[in-house]
Chimera marker file (.cmm) of the C-alpha trace (Angstrom):
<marker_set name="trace">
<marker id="1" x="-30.350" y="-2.168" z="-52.975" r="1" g="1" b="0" radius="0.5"/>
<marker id="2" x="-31.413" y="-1.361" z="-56.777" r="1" g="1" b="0" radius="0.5"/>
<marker id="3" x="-34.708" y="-1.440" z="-57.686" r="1" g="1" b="0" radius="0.5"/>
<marker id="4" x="-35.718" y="-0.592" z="-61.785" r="1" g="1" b="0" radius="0.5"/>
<marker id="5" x="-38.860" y="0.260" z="-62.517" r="1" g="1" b="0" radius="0.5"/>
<marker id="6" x="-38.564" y="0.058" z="-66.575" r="1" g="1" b="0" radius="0.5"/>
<marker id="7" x="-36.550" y="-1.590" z="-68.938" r="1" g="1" b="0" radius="0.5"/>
<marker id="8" x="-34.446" y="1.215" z="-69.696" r="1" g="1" b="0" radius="0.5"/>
<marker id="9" x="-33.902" y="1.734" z="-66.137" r="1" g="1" b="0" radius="0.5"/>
<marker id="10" x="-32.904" y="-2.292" z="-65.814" r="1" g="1" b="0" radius="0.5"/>
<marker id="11" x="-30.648" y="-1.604" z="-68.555" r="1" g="1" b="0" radius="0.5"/>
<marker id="12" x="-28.869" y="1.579" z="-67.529" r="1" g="1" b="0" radius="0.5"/>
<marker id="13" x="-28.415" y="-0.260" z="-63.915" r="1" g="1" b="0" radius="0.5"/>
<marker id="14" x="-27.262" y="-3.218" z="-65.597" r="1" g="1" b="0" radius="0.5"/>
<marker id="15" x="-24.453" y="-1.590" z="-67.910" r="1" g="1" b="0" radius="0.5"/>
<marker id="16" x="-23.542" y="0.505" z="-64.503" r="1" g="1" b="0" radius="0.5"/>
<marker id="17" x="-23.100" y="-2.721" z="-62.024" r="1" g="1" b="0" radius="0.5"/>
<marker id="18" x="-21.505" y="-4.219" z="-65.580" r="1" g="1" b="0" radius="0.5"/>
<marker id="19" x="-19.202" y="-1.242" z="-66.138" r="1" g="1" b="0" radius="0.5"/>
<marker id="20" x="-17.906" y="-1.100" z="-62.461" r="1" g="1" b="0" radius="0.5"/>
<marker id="21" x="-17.514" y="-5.302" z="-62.244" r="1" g="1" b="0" radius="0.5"/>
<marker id="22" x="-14.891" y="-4.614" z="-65.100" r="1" g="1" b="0" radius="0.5"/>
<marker id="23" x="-12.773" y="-1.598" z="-63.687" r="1" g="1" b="0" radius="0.5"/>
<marker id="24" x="-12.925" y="-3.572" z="-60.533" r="1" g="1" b="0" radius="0.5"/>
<marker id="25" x="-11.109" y="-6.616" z="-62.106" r="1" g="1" b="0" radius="0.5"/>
<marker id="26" x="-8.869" y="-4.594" z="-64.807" r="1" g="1" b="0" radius="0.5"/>
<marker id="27" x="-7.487" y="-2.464" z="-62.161" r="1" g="1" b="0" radius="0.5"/>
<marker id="28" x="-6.371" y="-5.133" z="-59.623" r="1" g="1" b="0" radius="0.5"/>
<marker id="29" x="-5.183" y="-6.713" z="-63.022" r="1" g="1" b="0" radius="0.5"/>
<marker id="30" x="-3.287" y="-3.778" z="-63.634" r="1" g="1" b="0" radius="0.5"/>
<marker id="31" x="-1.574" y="-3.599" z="-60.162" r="1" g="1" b="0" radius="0.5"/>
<marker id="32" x="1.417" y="-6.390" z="-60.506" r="1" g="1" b="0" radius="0.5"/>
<marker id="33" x="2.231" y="-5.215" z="-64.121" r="1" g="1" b="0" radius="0.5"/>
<marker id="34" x="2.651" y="-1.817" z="-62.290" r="1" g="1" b="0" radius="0.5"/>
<marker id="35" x="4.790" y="-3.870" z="-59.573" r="1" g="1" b="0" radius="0.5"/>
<marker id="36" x="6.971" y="-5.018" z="-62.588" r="1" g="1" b="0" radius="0.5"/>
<marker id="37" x="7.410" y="-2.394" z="-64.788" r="1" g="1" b="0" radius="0.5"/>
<marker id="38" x="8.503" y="-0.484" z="-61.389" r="1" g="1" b="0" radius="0.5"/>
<marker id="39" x="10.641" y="-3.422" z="-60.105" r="1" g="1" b="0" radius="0.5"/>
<marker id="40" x="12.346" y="-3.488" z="-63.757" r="1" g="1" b="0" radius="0.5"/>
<marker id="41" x="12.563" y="0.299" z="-64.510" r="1" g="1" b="0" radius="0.5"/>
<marker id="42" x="14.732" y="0.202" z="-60.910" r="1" g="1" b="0" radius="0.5"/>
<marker id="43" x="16.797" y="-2.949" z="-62.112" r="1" g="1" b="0" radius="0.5"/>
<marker id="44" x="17.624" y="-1.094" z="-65.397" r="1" g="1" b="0" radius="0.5"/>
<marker id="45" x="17.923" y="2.851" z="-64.009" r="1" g="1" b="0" radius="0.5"/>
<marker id="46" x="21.788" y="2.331" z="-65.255" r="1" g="1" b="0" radius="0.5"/>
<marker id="47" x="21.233" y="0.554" z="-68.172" r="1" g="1" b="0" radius="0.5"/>
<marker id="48" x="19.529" y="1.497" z="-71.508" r="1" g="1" b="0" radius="0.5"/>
<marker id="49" x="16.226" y="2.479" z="-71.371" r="1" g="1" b="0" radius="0.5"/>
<marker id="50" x="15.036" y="0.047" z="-74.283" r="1" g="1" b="0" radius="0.5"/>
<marker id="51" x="15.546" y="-3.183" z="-72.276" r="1" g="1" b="0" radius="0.5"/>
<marker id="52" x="12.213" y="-2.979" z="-70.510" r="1" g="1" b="0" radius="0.5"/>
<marker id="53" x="9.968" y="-1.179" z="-73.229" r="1" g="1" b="0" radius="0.5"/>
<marker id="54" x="7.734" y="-4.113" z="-73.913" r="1" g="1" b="0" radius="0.5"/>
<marker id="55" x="7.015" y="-3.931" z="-70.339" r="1" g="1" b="0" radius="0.5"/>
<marker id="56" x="6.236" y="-0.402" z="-70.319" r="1" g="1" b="0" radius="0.5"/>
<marker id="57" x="3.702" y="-0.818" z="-73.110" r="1" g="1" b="0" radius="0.5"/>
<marker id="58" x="1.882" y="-3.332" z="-71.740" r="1" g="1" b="0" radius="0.5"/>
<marker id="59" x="1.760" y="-1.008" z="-68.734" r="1" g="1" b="0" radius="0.5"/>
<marker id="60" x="0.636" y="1.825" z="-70.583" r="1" g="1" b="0" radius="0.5"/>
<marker id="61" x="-1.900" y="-0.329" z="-72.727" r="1" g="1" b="0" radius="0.5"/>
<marker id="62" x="-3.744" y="-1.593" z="-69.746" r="1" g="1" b="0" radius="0.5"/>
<marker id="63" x="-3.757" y="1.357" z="-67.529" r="1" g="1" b="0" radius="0.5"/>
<marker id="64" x="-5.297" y="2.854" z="-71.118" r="1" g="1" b="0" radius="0.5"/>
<marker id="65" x="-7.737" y="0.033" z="-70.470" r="1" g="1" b="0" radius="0.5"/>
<marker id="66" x="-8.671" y="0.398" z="-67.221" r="1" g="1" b="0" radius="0.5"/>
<marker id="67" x="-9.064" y="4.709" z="-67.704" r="1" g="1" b="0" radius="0.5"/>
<marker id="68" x="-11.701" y="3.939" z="-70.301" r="1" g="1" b="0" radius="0.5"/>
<marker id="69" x="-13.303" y="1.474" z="-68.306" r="1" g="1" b="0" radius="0.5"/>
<marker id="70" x="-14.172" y="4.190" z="-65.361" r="1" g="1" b="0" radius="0.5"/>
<marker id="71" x="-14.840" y="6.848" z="-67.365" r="1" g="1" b="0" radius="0.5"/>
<marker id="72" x="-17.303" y="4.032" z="-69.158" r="1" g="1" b="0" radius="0.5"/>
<marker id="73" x="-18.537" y="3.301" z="-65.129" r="1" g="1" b="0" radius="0.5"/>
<marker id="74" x="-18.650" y="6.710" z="-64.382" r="1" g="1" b="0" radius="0.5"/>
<marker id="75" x="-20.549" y="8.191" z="-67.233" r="1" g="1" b="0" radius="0.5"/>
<marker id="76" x="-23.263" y="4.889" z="-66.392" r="1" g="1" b="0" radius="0.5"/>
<marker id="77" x="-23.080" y="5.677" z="-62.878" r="1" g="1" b="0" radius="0.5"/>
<marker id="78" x="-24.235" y="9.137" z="-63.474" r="1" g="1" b="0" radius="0.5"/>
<marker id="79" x="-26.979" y="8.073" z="-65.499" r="1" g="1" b="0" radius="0.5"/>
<marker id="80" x="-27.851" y="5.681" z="-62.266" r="1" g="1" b="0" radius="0.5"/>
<marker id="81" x="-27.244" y="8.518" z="-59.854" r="1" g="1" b="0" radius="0.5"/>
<marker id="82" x="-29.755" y="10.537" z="-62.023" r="1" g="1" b="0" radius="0.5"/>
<marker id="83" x="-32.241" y="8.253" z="-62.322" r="1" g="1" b="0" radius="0.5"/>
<marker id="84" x="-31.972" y="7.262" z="-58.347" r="1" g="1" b="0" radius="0.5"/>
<marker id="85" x="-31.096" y="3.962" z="-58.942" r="1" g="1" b="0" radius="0.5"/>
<marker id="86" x="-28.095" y="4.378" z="-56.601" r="1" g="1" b="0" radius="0.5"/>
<marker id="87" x="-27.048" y="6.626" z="-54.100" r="1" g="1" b="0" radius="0.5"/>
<marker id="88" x="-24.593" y="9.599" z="-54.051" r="1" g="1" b="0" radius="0.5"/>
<marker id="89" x="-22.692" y="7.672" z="-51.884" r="1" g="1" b="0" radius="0.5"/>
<marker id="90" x="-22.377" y="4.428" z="-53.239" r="1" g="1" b="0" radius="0.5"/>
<marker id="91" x="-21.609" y="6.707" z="-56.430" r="1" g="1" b="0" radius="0.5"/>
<marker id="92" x="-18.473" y="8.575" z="-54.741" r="1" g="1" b="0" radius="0.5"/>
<marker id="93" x="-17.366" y="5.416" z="-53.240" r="1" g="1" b="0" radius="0.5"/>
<marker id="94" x="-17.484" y="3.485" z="-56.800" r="1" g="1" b="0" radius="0.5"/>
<marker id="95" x="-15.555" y="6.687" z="-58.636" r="1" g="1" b="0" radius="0.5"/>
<marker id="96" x="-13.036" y="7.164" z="-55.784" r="1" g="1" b="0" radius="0.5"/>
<marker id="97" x="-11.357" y="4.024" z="-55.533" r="1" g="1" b="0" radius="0.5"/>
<link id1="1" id2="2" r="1" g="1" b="0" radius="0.2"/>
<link id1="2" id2="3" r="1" g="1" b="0" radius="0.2"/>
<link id1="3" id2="4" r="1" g="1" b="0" radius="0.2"/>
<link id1="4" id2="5" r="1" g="1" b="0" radius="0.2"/>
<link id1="5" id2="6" r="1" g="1" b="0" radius="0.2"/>
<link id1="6" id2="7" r="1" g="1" b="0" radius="0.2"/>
<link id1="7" id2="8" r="1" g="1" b="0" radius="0.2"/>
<link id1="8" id2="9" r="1" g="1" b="0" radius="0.2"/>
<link id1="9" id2="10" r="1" g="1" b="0" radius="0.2"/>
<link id1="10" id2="11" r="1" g="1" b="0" radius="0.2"/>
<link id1="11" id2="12" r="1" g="1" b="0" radius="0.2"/>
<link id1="12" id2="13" r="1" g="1" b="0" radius="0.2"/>
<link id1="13" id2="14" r="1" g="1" b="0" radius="0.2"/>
<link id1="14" id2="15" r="1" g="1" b="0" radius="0.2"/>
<link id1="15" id2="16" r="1" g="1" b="0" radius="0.2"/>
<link id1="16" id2="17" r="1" g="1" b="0" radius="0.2"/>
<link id1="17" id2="18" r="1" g="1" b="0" radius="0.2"/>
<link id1="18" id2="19" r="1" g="1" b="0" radius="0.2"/>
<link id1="19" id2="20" r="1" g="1" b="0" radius="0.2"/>
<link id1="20" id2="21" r="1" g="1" b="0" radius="0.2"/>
<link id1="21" id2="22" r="1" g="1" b="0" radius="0.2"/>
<link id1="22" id2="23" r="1" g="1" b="0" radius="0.2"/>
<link id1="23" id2="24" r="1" g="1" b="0" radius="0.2"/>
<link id1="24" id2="25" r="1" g="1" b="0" radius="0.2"/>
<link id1="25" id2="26" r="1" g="1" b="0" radius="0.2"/>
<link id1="26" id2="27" r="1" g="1" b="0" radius="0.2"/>
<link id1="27" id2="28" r="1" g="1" b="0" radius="0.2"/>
<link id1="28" id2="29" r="1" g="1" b="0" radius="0.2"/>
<link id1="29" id2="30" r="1" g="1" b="0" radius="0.2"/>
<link id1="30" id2="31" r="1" g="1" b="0" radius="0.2"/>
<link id1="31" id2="32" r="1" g="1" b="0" radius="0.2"/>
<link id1="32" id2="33" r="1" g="1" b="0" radius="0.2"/>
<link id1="33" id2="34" r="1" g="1" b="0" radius="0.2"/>
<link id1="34" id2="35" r="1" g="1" b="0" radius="0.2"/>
<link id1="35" id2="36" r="1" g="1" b="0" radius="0.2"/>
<link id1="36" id2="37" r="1" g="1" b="0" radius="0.2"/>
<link id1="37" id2="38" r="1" g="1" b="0" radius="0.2"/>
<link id1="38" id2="39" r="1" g="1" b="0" radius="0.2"/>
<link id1="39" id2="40" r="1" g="1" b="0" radius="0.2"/>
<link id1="40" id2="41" r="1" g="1" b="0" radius="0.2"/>
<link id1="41" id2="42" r="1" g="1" b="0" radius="0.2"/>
<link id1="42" id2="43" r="1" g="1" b="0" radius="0.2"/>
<link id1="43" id2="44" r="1" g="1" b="0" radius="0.2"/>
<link id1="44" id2="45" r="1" g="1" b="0" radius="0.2"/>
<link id1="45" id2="46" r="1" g="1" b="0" radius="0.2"/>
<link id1="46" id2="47" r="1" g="1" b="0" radius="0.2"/>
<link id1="47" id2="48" r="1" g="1" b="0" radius="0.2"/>
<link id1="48" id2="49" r="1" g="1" b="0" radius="0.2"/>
<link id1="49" id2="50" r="1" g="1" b="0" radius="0.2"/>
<link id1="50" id2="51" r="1" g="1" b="0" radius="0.2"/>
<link id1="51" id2="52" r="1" g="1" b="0" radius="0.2"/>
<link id1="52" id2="53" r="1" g="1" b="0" radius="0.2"/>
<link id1="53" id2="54" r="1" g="1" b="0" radius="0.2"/>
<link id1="54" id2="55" r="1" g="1" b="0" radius="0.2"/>
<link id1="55" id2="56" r="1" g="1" b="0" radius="0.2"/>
<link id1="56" id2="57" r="1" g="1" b="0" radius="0.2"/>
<link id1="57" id2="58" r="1" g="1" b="0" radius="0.2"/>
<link id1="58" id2="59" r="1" g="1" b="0" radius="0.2"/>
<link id1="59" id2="60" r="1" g="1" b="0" radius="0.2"/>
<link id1="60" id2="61" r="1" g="1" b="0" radius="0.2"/>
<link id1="61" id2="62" r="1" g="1" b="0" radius="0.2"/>
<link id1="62" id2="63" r="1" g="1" b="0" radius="0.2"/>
<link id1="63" id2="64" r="1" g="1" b="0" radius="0.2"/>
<link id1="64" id2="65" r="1" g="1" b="0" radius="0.2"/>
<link id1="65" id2="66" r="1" g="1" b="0" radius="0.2"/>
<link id1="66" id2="67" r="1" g="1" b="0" radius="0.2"/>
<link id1="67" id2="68" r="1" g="1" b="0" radius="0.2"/>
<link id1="68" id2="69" r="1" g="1" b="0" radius="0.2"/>
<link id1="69" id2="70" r="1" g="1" b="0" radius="0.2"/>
<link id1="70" id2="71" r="1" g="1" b="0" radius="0.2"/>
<link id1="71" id2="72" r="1" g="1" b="0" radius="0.2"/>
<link id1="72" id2="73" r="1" g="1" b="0" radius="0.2"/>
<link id1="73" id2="74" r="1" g="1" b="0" radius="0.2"/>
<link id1="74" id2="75" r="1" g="1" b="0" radius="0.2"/>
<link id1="75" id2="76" r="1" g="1" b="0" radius="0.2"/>
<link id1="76" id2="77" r="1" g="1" b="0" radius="0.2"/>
<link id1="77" id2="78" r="1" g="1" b="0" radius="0.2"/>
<link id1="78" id2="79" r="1" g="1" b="0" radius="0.2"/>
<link id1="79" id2="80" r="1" g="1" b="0" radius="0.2"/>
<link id1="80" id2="81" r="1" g="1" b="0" radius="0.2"/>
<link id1="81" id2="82" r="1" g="1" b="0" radius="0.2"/>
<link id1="82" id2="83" r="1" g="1" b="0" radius="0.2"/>
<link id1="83" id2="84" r="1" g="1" b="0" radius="0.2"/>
<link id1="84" id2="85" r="1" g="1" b="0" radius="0.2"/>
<link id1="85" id2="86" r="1" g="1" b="0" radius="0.2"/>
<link id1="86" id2="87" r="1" g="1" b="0" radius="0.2"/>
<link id1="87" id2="88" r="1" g="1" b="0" radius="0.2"/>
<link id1="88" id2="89" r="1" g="1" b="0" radius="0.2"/>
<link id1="89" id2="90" r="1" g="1" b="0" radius="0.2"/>
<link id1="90" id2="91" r="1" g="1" b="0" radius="0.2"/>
<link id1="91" id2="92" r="1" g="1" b="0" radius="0.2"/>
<link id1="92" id2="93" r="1" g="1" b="0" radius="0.2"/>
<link id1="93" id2="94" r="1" g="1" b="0" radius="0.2"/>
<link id1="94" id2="95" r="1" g="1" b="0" radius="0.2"/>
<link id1="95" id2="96" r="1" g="1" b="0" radius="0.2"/>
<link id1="96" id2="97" r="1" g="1" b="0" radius="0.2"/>
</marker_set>
């Protein structure tokens, strides 16, 4: 349960709960374009290497995406962590996913 004191506190909990929302969604996002770009890369192992290179940066786009995004969550789940707005645990369980 989070409970903020302060605005400031409110806010840092807000961007953390905010910041981890995203990853969640970008990174199950991120899993069939990984499917693809795998399923493709093994189609084309024989062939040239240019036929699936739009795939492959899409892939590399979005998983660019989602690193930011939990290095954003995990730098605001510090702050939360440090402030005791959430738990060690529910902080190792958010960054180890």
């Amino acid at each position: 349960m989070y409970i903020a004191t302060t605005a400031a506190e409110a806010a840092i909990l807000a961007n953390y709960i905010s910041a981890r929302q995203l990853y969640q969604l970008a990174k199950a996002n991120l899993a069939p374009v990984q499917a693809a770009a795998h399923k493709q890369y093994r189609a084309n192992s024989f062939q040239s290497a240019h036929s699936c290179n739009d795939l492959r940066e899409r892939l590399a786009a979005m998983d660019g995406g989602v690193t930011g995004l939990y290095r954003t969550m995990c730098n605001y789940g510090m702050q939360a962590l440090a402030l005791g707005l959430i738990t060690w645990e529910e902080y190792k369980t958010a960054t180890n996913q």
